[in-house]
mmCIF file of the N, C-alpha and C atoms, coordinates in Angstrom:
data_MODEL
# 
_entry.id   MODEL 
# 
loop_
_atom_site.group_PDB 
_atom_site.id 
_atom_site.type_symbol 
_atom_site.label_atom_id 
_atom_site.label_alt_id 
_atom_site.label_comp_id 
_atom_site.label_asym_id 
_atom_site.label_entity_id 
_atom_site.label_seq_id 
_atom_site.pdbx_PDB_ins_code 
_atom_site.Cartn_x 
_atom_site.Cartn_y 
_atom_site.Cartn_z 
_atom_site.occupancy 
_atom_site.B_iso_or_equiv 
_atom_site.pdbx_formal_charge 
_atom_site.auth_seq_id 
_atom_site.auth_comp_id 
_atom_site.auth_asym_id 
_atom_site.auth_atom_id 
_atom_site.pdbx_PDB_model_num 
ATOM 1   N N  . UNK A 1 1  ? 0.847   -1.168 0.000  1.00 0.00 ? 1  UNK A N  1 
ATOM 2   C CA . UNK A 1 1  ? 0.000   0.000  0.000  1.00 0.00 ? 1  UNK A CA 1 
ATOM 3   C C  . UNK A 1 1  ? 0.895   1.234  0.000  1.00 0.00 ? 1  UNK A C  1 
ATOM 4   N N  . UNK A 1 2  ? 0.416   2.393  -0.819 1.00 0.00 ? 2  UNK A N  1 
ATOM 5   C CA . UNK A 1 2  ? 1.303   3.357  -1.366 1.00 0.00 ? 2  UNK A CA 1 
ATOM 6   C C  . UNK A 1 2  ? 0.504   4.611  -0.078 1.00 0.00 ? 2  UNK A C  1 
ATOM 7   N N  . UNK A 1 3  ? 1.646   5.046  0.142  1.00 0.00 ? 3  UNK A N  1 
ATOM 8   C CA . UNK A 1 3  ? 1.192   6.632  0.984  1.00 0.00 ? 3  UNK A CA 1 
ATOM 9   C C  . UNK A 1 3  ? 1.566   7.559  0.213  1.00 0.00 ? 3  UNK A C  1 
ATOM 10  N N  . UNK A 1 4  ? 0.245   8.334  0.074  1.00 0.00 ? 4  UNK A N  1 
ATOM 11  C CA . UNK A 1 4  ? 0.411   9.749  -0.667 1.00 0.00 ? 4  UNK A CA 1 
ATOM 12  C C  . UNK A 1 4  ? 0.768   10.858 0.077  1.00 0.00 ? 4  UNK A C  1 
ATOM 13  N N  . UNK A 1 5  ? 1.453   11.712 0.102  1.00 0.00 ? 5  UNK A N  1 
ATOM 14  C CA . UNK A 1 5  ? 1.499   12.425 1.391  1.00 0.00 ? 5  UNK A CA 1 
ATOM 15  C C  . UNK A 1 5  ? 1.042   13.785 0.134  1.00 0.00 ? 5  UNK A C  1 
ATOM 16  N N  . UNK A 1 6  ? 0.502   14.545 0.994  1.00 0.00 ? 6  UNK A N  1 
ATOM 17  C CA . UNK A 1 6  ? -0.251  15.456 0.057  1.00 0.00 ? 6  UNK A CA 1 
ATOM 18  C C  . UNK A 1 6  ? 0.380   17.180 0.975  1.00 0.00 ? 6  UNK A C  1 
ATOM 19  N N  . UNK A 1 7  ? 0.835   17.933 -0.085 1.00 0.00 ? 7  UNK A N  1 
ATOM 20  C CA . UNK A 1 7  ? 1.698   19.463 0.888  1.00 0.00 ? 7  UNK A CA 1 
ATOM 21  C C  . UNK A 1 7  ? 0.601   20.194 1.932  1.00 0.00 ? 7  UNK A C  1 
ATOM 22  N N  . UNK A 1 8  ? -0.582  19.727 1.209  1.00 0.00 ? 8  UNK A N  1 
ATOM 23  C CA . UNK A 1 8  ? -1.820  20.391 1.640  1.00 0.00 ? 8  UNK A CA 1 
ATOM 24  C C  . UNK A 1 8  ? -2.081  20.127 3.260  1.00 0.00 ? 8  UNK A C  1 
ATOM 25  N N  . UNK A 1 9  ? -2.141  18.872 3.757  1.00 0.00 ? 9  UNK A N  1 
ATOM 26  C CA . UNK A 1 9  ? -2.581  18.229 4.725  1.00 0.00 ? 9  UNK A CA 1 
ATOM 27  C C  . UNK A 1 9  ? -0.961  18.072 5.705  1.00 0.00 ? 9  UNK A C  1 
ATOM 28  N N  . UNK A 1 10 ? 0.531   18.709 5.188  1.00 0.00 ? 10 UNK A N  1 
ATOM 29  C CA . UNK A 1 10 ? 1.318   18.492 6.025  1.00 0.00 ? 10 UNK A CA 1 
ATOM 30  C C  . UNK A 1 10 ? 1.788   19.806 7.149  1.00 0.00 ? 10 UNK A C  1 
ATOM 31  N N  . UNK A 1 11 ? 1.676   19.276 8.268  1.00 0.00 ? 11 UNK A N  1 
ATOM 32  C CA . UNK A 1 11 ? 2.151   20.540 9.184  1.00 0.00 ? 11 UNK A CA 1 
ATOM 33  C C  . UNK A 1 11 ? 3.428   20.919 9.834  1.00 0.00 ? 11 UNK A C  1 
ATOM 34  N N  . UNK A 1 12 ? 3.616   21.786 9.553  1.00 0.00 ? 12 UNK A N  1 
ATOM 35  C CA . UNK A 1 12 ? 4.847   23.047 9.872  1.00 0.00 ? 12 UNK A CA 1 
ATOM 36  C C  . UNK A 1 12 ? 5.405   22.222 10.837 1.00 0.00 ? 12 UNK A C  1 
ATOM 37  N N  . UNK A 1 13 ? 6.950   22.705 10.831 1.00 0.00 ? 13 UNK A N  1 
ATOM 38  C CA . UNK A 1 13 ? 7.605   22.027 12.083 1.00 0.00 ? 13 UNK A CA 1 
ATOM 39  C C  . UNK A 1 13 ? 7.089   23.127 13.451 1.00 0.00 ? 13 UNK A C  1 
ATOM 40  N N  . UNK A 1 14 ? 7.198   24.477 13.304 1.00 0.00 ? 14 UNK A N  1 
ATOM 41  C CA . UNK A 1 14 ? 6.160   25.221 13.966 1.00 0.00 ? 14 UNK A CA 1 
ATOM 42  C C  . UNK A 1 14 ? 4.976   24.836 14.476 1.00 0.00 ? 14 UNK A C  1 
ATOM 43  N N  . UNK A 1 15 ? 4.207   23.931 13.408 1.00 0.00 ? 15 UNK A N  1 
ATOM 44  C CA . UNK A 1 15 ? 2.438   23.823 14.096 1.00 0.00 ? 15 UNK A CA 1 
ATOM 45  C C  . UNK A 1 15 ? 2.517   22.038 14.884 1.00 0.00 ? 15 UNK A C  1 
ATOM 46  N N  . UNK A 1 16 ? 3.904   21.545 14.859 1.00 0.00 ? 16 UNK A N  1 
ATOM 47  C CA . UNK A 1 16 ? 4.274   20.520 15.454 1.00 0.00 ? 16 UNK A CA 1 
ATOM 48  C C  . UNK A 1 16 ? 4.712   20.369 16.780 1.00 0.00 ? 16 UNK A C  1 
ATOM 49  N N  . UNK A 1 17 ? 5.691   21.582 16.788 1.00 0.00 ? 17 UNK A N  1 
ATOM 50  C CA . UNK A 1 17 ? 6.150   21.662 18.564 1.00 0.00 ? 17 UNK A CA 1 
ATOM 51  C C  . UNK A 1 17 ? 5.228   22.279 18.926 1.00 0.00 ? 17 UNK A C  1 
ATOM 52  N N  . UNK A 1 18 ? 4.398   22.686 18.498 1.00 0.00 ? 18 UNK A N  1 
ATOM 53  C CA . UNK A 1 18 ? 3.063   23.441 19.405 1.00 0.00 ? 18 UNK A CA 1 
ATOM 54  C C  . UNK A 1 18 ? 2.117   22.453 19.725 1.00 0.00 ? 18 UNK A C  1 
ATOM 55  N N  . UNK A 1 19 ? 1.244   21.326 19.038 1.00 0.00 ? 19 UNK A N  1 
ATOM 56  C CA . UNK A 1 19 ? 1.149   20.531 19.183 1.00 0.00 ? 19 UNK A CA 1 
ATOM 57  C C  . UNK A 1 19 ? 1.634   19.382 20.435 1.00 0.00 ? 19 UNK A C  1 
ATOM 58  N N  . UNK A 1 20 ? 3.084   19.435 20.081 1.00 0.00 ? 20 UNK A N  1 
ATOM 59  C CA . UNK A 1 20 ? 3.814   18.563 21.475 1.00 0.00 ? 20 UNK A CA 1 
ATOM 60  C C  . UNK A 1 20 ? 3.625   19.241 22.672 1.00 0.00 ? 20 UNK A C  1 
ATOM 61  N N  . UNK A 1 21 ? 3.669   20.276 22.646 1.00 0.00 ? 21 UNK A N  1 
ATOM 62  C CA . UNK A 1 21 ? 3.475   21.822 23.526 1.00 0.00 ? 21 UNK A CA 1 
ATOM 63  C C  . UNK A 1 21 ? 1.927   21.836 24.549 1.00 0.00 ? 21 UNK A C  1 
ATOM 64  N N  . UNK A 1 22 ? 1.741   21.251 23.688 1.00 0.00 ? 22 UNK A N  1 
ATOM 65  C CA . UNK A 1 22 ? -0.506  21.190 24.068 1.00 0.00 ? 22 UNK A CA 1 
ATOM 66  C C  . UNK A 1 22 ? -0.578  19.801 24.840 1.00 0.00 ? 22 UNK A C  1 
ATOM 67  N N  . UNK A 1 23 ? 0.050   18.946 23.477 1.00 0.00 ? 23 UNK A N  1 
ATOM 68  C CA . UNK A 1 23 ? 0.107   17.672 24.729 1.00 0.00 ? 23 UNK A CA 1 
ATOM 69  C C  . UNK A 1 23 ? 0.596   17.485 25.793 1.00 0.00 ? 23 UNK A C  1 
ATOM 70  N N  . UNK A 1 24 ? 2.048   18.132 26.216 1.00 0.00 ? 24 UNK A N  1 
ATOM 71  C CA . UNK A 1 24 ? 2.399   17.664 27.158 1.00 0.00 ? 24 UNK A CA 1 
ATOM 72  C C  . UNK A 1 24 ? 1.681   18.687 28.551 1.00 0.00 ? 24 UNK A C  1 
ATOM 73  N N  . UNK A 1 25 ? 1.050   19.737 28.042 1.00 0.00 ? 25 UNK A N  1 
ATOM 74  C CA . UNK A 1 25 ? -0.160  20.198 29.084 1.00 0.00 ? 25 UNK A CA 1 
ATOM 75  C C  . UNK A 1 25 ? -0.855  19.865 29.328 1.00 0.00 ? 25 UNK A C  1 
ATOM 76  N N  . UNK A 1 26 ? -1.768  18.542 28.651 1.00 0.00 ? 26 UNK A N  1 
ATOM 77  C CA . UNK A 1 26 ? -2.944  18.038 29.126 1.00 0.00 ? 26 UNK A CA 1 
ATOM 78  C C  . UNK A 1 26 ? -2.086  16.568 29.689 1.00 0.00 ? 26 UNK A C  1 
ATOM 79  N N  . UNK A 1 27 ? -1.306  15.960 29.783 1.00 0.00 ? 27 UNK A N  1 
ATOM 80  C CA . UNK A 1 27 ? -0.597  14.795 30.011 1.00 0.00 ? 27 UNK A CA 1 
ATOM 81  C C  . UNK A 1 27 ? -0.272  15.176 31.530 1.00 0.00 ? 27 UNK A C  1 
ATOM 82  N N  . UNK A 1 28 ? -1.103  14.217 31.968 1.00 0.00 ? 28 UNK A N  1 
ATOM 83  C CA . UNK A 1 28 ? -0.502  13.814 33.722 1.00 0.00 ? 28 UNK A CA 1 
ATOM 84  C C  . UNK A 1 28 ? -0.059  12.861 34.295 1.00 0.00 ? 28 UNK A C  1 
ATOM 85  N N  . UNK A 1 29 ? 0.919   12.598 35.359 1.00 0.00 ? 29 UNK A N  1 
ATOM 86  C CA . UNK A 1 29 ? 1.368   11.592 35.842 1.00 0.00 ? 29 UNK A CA 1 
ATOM 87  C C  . UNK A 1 29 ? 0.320   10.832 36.314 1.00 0.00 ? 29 UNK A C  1 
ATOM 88  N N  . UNK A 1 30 ? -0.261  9.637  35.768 1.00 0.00 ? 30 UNK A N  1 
ATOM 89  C CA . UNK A 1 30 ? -0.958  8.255  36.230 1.00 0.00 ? 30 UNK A CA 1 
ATOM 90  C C  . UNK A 1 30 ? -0.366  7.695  37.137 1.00 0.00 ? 30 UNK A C  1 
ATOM 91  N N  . UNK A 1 31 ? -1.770  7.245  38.432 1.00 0.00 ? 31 UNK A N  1 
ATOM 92  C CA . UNK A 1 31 ? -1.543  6.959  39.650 1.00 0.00 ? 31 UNK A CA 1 
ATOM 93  C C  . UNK A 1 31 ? -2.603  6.534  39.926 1.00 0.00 ? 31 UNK A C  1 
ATOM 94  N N  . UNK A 1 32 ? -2.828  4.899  40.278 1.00 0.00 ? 32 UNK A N  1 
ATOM 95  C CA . UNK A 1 32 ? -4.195  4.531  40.800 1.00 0.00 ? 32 UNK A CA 1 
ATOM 96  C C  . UNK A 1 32 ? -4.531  4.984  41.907 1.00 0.00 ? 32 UNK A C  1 
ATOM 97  N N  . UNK A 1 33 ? -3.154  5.438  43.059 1.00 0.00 ? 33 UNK A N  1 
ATOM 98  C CA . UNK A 1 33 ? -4.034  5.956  44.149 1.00 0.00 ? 33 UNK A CA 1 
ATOM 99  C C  . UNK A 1 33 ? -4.379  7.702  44.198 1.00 0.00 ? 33 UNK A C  1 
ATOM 100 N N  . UNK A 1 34 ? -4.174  8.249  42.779 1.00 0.00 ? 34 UNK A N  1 
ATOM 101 C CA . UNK A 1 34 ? -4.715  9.672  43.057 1.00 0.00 ? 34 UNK A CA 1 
ATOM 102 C C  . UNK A 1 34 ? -6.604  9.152  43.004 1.00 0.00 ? 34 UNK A C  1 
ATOM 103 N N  . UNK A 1 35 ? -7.046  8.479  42.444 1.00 0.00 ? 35 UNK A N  1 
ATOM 104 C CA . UNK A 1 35 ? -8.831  7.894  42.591 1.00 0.00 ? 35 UNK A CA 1 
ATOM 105 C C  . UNK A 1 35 ? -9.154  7.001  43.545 1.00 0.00 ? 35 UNK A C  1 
ATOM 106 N N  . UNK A 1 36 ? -10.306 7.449  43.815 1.00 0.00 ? 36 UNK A N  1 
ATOM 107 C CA . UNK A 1 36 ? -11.212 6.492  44.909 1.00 0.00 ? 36 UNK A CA 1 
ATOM 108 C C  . UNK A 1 36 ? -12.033 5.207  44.305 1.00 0.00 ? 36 UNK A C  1 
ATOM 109 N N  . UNK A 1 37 ? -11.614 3.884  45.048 1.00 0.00 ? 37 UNK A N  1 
ATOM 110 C CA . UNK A 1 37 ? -12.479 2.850  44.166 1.00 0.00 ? 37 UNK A CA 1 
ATOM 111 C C  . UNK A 1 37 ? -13.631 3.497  44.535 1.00 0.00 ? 37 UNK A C  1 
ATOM 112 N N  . UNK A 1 38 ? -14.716 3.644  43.441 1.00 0.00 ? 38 UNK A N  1 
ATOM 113 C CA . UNK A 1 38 ? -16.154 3.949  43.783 1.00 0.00 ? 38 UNK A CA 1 
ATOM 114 C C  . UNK A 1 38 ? -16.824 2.165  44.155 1.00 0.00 ? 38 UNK A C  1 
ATOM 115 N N  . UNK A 1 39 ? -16.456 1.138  44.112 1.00 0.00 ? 39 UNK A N  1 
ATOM 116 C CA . UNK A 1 39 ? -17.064 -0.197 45.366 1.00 0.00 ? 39 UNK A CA 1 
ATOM 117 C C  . UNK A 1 39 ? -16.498 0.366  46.046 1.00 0.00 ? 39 UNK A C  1 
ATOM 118 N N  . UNK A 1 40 ? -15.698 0.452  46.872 1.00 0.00 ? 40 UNK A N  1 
ATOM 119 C CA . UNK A 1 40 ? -15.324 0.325  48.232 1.00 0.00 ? 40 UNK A CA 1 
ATOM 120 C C  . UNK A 1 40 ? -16.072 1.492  48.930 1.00 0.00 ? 40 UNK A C  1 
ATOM 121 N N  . UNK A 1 41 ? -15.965 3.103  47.985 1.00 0.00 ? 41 UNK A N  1 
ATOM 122 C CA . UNK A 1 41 ? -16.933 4.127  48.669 1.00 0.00 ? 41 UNK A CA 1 
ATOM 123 C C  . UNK A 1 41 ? -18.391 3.685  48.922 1.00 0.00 ? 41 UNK A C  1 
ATOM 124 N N  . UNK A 1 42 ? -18.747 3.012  47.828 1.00 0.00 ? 42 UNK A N  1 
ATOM 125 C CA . UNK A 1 42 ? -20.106 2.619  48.178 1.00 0.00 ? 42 UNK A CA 1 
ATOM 126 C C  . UNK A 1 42 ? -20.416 1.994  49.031 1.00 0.00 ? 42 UNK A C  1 
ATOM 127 N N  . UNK A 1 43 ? -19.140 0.702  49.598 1.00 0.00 ? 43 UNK A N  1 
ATOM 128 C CA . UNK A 1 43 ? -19.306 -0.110 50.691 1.00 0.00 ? 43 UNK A CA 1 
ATOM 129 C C  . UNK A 1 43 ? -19.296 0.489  51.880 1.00 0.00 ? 43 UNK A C  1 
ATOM 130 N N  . UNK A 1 44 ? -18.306 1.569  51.725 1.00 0.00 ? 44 UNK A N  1 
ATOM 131 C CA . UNK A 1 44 ? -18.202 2.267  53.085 1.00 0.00 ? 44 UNK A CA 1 
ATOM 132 C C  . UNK A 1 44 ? -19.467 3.161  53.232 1.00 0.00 ? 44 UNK A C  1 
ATOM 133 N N  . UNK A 1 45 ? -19.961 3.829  52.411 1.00 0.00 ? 45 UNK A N  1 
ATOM 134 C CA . UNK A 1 45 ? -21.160 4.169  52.559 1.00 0.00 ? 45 UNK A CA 1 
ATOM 135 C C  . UNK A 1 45 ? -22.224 3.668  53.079 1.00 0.00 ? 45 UNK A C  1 
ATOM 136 N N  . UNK A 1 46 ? -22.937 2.387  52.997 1.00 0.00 ? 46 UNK A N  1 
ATOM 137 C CA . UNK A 1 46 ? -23.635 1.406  53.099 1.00 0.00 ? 46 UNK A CA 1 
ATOM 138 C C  . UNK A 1 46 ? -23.285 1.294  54.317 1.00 0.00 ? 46 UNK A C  1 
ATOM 139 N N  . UNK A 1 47 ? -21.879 0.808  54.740 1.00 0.00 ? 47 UNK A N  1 
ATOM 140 C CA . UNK A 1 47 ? -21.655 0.402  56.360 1.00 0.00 ? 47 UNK A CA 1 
ATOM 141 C C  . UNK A 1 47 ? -22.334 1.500  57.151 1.00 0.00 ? 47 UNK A C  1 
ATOM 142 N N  . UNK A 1 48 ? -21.394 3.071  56.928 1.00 0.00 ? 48 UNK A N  1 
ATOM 143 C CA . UNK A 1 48 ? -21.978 4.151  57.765 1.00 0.00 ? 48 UNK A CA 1 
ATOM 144 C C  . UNK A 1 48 ? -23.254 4.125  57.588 1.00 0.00 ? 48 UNK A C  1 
ATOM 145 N N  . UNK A 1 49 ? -23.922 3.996  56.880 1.00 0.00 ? 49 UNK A N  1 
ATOM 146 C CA . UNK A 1 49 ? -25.408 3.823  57.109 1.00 0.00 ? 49 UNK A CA 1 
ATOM 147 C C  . UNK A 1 49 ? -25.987 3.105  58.495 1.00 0.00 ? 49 UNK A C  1 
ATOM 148 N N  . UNK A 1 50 ? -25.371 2.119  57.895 1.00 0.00 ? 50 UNK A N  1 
ATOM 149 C CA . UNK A 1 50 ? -26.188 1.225  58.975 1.00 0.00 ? 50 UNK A CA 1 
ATOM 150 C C  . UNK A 1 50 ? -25.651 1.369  59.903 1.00 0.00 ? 50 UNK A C  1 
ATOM 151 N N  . UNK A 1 51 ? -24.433 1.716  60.436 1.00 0.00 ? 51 UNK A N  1 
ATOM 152 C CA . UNK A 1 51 ? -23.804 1.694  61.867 1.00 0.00 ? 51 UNK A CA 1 
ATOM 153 C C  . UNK A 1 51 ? -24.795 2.950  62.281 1.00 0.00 ? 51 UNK A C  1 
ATOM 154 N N  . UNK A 1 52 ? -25.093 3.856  61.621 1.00 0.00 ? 52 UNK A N  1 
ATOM 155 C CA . UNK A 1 52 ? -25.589 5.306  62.233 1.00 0.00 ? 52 UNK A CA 1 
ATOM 156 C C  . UNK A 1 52 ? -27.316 5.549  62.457 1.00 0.00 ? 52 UNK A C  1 
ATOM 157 N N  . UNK A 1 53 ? -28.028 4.253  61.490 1.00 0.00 ? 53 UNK A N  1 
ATOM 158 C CA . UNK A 1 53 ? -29.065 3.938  61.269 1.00 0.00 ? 53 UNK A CA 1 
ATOM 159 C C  . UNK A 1 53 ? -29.896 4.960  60.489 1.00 0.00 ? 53 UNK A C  1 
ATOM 160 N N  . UNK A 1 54 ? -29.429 5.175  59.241 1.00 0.00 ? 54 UNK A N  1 
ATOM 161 C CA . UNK A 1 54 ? -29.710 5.508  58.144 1.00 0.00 ? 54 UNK A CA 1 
ATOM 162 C C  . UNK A 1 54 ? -30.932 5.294  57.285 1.00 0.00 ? 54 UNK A C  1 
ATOM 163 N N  . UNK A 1 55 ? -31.619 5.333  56.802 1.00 0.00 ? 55 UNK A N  1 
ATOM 164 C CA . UNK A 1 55 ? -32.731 4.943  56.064 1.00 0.00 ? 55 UNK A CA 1 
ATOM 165 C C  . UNK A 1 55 ? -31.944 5.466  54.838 1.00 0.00 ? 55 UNK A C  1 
ATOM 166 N N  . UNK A 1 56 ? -31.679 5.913  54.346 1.00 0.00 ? 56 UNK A N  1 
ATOM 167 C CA . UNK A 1 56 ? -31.200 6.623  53.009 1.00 0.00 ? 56 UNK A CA 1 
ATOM 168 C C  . UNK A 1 56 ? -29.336 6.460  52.924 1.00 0.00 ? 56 UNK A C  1 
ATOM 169 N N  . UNK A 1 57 ? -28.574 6.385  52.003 1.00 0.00 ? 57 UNK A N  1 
ATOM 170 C CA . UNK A 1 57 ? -27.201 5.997  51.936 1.00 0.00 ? 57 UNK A CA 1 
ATOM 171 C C  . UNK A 1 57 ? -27.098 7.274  51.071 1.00 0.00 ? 57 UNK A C  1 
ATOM 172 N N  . UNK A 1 58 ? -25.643 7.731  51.560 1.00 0.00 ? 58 UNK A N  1 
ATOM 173 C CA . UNK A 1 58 ? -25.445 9.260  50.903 1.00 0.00 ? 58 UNK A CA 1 
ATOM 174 C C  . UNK A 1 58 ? -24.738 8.772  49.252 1.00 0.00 ? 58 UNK A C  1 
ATOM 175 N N  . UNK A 1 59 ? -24.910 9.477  48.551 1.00 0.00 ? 59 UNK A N  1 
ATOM 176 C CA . UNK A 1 59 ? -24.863 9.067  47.100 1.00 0.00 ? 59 UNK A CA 1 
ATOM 177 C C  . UNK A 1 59 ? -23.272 9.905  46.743 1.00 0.00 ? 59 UNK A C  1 
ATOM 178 N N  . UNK A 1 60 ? -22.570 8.728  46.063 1.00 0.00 ? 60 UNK A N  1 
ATOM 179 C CA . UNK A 1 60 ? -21.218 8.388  45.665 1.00 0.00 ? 60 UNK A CA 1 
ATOM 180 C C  . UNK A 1 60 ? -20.744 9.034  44.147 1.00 0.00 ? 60 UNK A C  1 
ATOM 181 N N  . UNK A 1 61 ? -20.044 9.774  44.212 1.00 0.00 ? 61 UNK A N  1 
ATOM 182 C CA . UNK A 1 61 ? -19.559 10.116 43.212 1.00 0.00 ? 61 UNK A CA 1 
ATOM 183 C C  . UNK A 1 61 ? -18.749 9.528  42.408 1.00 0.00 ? 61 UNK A C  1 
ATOM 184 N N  . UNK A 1 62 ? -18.695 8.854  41.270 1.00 0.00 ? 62 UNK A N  1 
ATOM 185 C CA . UNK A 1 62 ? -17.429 8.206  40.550 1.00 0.00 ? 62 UNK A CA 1 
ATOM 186 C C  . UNK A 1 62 ? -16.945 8.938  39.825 1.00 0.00 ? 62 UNK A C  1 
ATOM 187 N N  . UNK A 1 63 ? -15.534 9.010  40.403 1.00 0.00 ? 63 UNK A N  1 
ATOM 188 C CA . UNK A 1 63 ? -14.598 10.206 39.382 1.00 0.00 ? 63 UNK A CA 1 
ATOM 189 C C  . UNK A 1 63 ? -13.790 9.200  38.391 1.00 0.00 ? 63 UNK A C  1 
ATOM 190 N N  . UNK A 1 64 ? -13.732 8.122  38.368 1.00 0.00 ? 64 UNK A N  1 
ATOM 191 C CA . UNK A 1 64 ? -13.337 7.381  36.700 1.00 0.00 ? 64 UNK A CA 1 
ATOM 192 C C  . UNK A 1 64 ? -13.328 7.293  35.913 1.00 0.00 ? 64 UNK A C  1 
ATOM 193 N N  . UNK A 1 65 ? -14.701 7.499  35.958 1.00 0.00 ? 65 UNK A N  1 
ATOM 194 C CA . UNK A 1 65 ? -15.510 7.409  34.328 1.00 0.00 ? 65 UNK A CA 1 
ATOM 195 C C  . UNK A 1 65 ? -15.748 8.549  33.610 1.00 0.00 ? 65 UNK A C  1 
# 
């Protein structure tokens, strides 16, 4: 299979390090413990419930998804 590279669609070494420039601003160091398992919050939720005698369980945010 043949690649056409077309002048039209190629970008500047300029509009390239800017590019790398953007990415490496949105790029963060990955770390499972910067997040909360949302099971385990929920479990712990559920427990404090009932230890405190709850009718209602306070509602869990999942920051993962």
């Amino acid at each position: 299979m043949d690649v056409i590279y077309d002048i039209r669609f190629t970008a500047s070494t300029d509009q390239v390090d800017k590019a790398k420039d953007m990415i490496k601003k949105l790029a963060f160091p990955f770390s499972p413990h910067l997040f909360e398992n949302p099971s385990l919050q929920k479990y712990y939720a559920n427990l404090e419930a009932m230890a405190l005698n709850k009718d209602d369980v306070e509602e869990i945010t999942d920051y993962t998804s």
